[in-house]
C-alpha positions in Angstrom: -37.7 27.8 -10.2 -40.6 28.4 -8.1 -44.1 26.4 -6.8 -46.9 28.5 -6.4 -48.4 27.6 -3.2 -49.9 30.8 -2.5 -53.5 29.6 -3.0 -53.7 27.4 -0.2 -52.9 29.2 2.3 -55.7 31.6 1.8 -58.3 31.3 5.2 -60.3 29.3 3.4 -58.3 27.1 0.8 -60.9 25.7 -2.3 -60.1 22.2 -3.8 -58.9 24.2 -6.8 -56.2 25.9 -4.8 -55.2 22.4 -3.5 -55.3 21.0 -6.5 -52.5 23.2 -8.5 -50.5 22.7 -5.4 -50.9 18.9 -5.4 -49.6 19.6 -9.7 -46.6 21.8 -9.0 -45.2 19.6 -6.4 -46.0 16.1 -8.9 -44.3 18.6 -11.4 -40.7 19.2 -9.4 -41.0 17.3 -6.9 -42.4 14.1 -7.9 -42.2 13.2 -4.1 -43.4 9.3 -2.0 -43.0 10.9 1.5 -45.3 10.9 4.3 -46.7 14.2 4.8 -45.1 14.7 8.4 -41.5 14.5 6.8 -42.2 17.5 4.2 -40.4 20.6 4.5 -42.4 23.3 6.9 -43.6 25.2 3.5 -44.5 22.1 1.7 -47.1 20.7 4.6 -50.5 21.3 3.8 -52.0 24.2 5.4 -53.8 23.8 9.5 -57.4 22.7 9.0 -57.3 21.8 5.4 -58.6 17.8 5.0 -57.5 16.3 1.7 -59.2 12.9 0.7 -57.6 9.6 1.2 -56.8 9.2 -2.5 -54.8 13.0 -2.2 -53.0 11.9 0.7 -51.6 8.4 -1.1 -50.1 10.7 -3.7 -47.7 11.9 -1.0 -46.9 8.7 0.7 -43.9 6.0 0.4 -44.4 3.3 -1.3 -46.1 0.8 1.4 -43.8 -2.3 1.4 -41.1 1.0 2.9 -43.7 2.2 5.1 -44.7 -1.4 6.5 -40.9 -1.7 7.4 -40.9 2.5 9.1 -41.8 2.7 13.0 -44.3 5.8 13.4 -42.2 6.7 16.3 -38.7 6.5 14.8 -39.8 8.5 11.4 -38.7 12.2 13.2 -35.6 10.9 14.9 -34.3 9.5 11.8 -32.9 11.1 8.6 -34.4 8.5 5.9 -37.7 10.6 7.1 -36.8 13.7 7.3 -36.2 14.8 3.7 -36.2 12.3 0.9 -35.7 14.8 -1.7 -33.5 17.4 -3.5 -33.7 21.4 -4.6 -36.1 22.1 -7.1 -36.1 20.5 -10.3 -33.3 18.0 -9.6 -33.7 14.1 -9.4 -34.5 12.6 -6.4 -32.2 9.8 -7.5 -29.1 12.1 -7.1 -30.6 13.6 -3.7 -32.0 10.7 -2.3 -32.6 11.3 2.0 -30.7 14.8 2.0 -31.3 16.2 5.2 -32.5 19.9 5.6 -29.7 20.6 8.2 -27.6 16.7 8.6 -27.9 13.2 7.1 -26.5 11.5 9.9 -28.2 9.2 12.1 -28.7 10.0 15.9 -27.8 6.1 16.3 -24.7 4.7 14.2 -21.8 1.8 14.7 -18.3 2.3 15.9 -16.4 0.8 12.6 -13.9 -2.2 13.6 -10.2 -2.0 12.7 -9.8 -3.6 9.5 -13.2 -4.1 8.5 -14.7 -3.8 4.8 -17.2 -1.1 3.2 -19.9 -3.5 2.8 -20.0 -4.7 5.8 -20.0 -1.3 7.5 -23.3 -1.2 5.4 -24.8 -4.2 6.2 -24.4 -3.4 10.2 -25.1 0.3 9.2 -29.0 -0.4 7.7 -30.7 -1.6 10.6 -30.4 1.0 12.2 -31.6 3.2 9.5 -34.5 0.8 9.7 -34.2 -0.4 6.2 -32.5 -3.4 4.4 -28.9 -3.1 3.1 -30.1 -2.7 -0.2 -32.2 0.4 0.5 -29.8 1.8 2.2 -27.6 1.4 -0.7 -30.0 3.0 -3.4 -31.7 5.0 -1.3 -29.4 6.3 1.1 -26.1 6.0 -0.8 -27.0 7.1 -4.5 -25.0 3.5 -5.3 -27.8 0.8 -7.2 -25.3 -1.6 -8.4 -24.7 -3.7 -4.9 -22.5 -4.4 -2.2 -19.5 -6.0 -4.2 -19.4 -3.0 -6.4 -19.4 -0.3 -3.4 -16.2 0.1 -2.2 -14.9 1.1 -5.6 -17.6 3.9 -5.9 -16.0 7.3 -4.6 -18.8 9.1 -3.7 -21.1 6.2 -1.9 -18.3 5.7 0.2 -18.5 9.6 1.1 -21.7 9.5 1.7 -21.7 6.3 4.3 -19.4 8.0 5.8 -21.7 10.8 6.0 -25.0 8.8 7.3 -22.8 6.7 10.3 -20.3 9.5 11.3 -17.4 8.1 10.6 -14.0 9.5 9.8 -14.1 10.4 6.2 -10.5 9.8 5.6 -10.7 6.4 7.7 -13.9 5.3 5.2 -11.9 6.1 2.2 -9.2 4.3 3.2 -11.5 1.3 3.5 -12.3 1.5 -0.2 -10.6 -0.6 -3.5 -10.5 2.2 -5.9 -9.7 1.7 -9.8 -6.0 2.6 -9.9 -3.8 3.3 -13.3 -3.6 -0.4 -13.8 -5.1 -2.8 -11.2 -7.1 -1.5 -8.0 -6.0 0.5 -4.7 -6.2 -1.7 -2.1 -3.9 -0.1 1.1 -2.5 2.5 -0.9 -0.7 0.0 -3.0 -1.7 -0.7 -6.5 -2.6 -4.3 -7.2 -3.2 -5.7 -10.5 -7.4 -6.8 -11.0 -7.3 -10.7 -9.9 -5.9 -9.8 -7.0 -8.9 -8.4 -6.1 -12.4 -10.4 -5.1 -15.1 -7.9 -4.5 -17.7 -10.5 -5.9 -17.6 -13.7 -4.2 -17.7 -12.9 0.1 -15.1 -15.0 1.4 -15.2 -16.2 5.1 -13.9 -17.8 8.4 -16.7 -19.3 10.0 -14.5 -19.3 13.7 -13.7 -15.9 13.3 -17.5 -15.3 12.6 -18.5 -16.6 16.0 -15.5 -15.1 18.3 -17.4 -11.7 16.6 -20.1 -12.6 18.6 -24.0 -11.6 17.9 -22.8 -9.0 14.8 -20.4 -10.7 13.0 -17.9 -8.4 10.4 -16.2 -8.6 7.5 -12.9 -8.1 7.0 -10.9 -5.7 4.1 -7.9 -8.8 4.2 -10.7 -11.5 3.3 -11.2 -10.1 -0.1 -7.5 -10.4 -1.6 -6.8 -13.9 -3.6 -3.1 -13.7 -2.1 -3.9 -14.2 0.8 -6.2 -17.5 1.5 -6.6 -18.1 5.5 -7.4 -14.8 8.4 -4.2 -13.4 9.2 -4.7 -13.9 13.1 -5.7 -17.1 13.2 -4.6 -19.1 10.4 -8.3 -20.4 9.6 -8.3 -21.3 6.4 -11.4 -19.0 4.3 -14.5 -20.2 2.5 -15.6 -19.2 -0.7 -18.5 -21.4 -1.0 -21.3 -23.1 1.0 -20.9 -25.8 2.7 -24.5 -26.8 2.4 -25.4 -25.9 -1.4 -22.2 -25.7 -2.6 -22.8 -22.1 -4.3 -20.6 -19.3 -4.5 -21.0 -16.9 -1.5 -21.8 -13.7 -3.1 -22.9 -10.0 -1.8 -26.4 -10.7 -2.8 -29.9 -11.4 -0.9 -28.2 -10.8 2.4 -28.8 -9.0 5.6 -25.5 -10.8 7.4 -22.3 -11.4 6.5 -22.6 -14.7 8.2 -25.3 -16.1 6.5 -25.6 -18.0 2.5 -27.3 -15.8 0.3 -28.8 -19.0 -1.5 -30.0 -21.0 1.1 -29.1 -18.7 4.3 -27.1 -21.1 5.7 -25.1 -19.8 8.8 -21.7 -20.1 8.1 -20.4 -20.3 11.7 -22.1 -23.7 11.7 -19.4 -24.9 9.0 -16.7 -27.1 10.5 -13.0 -24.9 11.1 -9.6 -25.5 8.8 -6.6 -23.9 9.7 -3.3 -23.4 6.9 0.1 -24.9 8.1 2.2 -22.7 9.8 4.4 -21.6 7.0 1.4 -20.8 5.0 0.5 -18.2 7.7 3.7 -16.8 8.1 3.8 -16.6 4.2 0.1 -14.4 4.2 1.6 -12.5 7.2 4.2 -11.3 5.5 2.4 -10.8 2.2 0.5 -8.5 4.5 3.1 -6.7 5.8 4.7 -6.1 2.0 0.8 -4.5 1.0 1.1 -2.1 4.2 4.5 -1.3 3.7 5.6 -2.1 7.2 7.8 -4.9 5.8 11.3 -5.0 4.9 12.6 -2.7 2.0 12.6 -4.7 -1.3 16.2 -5.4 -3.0 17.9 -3.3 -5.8 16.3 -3.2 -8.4 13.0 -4.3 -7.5 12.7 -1.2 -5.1 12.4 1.3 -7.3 10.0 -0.7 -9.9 5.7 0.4 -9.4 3.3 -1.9 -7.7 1.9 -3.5 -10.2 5.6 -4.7 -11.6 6.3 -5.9 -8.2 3.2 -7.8 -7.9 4.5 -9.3 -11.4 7.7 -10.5 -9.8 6.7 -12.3 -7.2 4.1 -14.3 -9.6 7.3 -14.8 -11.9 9.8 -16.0 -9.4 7.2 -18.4 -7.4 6.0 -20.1 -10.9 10.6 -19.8 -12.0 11.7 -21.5 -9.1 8.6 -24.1 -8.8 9.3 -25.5 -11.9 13.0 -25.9 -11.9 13.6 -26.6 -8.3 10.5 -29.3 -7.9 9.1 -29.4 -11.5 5.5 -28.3 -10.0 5.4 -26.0 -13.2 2.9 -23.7 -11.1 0.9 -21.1 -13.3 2.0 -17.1 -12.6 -0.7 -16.3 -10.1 -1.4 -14.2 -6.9 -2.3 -17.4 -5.5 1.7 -18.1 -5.8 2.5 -14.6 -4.9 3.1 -15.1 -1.4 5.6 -17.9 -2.7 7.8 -15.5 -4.9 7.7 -12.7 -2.1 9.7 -14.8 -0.2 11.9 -15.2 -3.2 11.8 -11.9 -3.9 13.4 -10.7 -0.8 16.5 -12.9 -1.5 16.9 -12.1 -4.7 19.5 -12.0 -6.7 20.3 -15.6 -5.0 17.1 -17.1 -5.5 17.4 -16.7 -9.6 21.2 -17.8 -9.3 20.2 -21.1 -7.5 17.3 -21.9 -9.2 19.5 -20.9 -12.9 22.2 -22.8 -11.8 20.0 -26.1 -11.6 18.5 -25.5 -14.6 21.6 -25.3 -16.5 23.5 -28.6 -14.1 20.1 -30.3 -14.9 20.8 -33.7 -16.4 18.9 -32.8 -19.7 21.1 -30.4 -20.3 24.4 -32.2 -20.6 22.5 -34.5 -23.2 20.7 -31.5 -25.2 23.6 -28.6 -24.7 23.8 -25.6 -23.2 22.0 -23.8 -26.0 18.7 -25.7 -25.3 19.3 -24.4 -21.9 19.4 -20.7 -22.6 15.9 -21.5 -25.0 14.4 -23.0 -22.0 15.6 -19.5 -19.8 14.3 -17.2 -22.3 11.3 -18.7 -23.1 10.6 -18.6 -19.0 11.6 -14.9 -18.6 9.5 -14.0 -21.6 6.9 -15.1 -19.2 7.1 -12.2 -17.4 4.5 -9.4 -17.7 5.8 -5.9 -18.3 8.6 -5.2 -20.2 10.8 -3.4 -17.2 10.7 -7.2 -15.1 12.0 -8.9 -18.3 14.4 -6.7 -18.6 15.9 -7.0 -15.2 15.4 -11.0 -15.7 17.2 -11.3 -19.2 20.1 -8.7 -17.1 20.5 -10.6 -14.6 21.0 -13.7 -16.6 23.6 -12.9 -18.8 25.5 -11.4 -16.1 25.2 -14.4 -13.9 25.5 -17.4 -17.4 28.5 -15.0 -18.6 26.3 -15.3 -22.0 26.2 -11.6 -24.0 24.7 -13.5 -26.7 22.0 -15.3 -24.4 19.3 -13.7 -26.8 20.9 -14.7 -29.8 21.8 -18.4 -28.7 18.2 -18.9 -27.7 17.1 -17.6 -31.0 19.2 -20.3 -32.7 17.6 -22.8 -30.7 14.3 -22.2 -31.5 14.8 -21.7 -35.3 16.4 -25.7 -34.6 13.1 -26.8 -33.0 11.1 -25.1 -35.8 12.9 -26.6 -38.2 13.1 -30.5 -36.6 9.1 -30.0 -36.0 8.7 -29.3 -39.9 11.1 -32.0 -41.1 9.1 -34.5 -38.9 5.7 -33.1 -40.2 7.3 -33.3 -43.7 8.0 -36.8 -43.3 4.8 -38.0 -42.2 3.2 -36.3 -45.0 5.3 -38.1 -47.5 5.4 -41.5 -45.7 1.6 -41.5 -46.3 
C-alpha cells in the first residue's frame, strides 16, 4: 500500500497538493508526532509553510510534549519513529525505531531485581512516566503488576534498556501448566503476589537515591528479605492501604498518599524464620539438597502441595495449632519434607498414643488419618500419604476401617437429630 506524495514535491507545491498528502498520511498513518521525528520521505518538502492548524495535526498530544526536552527528542528513540509499516496499528508498533529502539542512556539491571522495577528505573530516562513507557513503549496497557507475566513486553524492555534477553526473561513469572514460573520452578497461583508491592523499608535506604525491587519480595512463602531478615510490608504505615503497582514513579513511595516507605520503622523475623525462607529459597533455585524418595520424582506443583500438607499434619497433631494448608506454612513443611518418612511416623505415632484415642479406639484414629490425608491436593500426594500409612499402622484395611467409622458418626449424628425431633 502506497501514499501518494508525489504532488508536493513539485517546485512549487499548491495547498491542494498538501492537502491529499495531509489525507493519505491521516488515512495510514493516523500519526501525533512532531514533524522533526518523521521519516525523511514523510517531512514536508524545503520551503513549503503549512498553517498552524496543519502543523497541530502532526503533533503529540501536548501533556507528552510538555514532559519532551527539544534537545533530547533526536537522541532518543520515543522520538524517532512512533509508528509502524503502512496500514498497521500504531498500537502494535508503538516507538519502532527505523534502525534500533534502544536508548543511548539505559540502567545496569541489579541481581535479583523484578521486571517492574526495571521499568520504573527504566522511564525516566526515556523521559516519560512508567506508565507511558508501558503502553507506549512496551505494547503492555494493563500495568506493572501484570508485566512480568506478558512474554512479549518483557522482550521488548529488554529491547529499549539493552539488557540480556535471556537474563530479562528470566526475570519474568510466566503462566505455567498449573501455577506460574517463577525461577524455572512451577508454583501453584497464591504463591504468587504480583498485585500488592511488598517491601523492606531498610533495605530501601541501604539502595541508596534509586531504590529497587526485588523478584524474592513478590512470593507469599517467603515473608522477610532473604539477606537481612527484615521482616516485609504489604501495607502503609500511614493510610493503612494496600501497596499496589499503581500511581507510582518509585518503588519506595505509597501509591495512595506517597508516603516514603523508608521512613517506616524496621522489623526483623527471628532467626529460625530466616533460615526457614533461606532455605525455601534455596529449594525454588534448586541449589538445595535433593528431596527424598518419592517426593523427588513428583512435579512442582505436587511438591509445593506437600510441604503445605505436612506443615498444616504435623501442626495440628504435634501442637494442636490446626494451621490451614498454605504457602504461608510452606516453609514449615519444607523442613518436614526433607526428613520425611520420619516426620509422618512421629507425628502418626502421636496421633494414634494420643489420649483420645485409647478412650474412642483405634478405628476413630485411622478416621481422623484419612480424613487429614484426604486433605491433600492432587491425587499422586494422597497416594504416597495413604502408602505410607498403612505401611507404617500395619493397617491394609486402613481405608476400610475409616470408612466404618464414619458410617458410625453418620449414624450417631442422625439418631441424635432423631431424637430431638421427637422429644419436641
Amino acid at each position: 500500500m502506497s501514499i501518494n506524495v508525489a504532488g508536493i514535491y513539485k517546485t512549487n507545491p499548491t495547498r491542494e497538493d498538501w492537502n491529499i498528502f495531509r489525507t493519505e498520511i491521516k488515512r495510514h498513518y493516523r500519526l501525533q508526532v512532531p514533524h522533526e521525528a518523521l521519516p525523511d520521505q514523510l517531512r514536508w518538502p524545503p520551503g513549503f509553510a503549512a498553517t498552524g492548524k496543519e502543523r497541530r495535526a502532526t503533533r503529540w498530544p501536548s501533556s507528552t510534549v510538555a514532559s519532551l526536552k527539544k534537545s533530547e527528542r533526536d537522541k532518543n528513540c520515543i522520538t524517532q519513529s512512533a509508528t509502524g509499516p503502512l496500514g498497521q496499528s500504531r498500537s502494535k508498533h508503538v516507538m519502532e525505531m527505523t534502525t534500533s529502539r534502544r536508548l543511548l542512556k539505559s540502567i545496569e539491571p541489579h541481581a535479583g531485581e523484578s521486571i517492574q522495577s526495571l521499568a520504573i528505573r527504566l522511564a525516566p530516562l526515556a523521559l516519560v512516566t512508567p506508565d507511558q513507557l508501558l503502553r507506549f513503549g512496551l505494547g503492555h496497557a494493563a500495568g506493572l503488576s501484570s508485566l512480568p507475566t506478558d512474554k512479549s513486553a518483557i522482550d521488548f524492555l529488554a529491547e529499549l534498556g539493552g539488557f540480556s534477553l535471556d537474563d530479562v526473561r528470566s526475570r519474568g513469572v510466566l503462566t505455567g501448566t498449573m501455577g506460574c514460573v517463577i525461577y524455572k520452578r512451577e508454583v501453584p497461583f497464591d504463591w504468587v503476589n504480583l498485585e500488592v508491592r511488598r517491601l523492606a523499608p531498610g533495605v530501601l535506604i541501604d539502595d541508596g537515591g534509586i531504590p529497587f525491587h526485588r523478584i524474592a519480595w513478590q512470593l507469599n512463602a517467603l515473608d522477610c528479605d532473604l539477606d537481612t531478615g527484615e521482616a516485609l510490608l504489604e501495607r502503609c504505615p500511614q493510610c493503612g492501604e494496600l501497596l499496589r503497582w499503581r500511581n507510582i514513579e518509585s518503588v519506595a513511595n505509597c501509591g495512595n498518599c506517597c508516603f516514603d516507605i523508608r521512613c517506616a520503622p524496621v522489623r526483623y523475623v527471628p532467626a529460625d524464620r530466616l533460615s526457614t525462607a533461606r532455605r525455601m529459597y534455596s529449594f525454588l533455585l534448586r541449589s538445595g539438597p535433593p528431596l527424598p524418595e518419592p517426593f523427588d520424582h513428583l512435579d512442582d506443583i505436587s511438591v509445593c502441595h506437600a510441604m503445605e500438607w505436612l506443615a498444616y499434619f504435623v501442626s495440628s497433631v504435634s501442637f494442636g495449632k490446626h494451621l490451614r494448608a498454605s504457602c504461608q506454612n510452606a516453609g514449615i513443611g519444607l523442613e518436614e519434607l526433607y526428613s520425611w518418612p520420619a516426620s509422618f511416623d512421629r507425628t502418626v505415632f502421636e496421633l494414634a498414643g494420643s489420649h483420645s484415642v485409647r478412650f474412642v479406639g483405634k478405628r476413630h484414629c485411622y478416621a481422623s488419618l484419612v480424613d487429614s490425608i484426604e486433605r491433600a491436593s492432587g491425587a499422586s500426594l494422597r497416594d504416597i500419604l495413604m502408602s505410607r500409612a498403612v505401611e507404617f499402622l500395619r493397617a491394609p484395611n486402613l481405608g476400610a476401617l475409616a470408612d466404618q467409622e464414619r458410617r458410625s458418626r453418620q449414624q450417631s449424628r442422625k439418631k441424635r437429630t432423631d431424637d430431638l425431633f421427637n422429644e419436641d
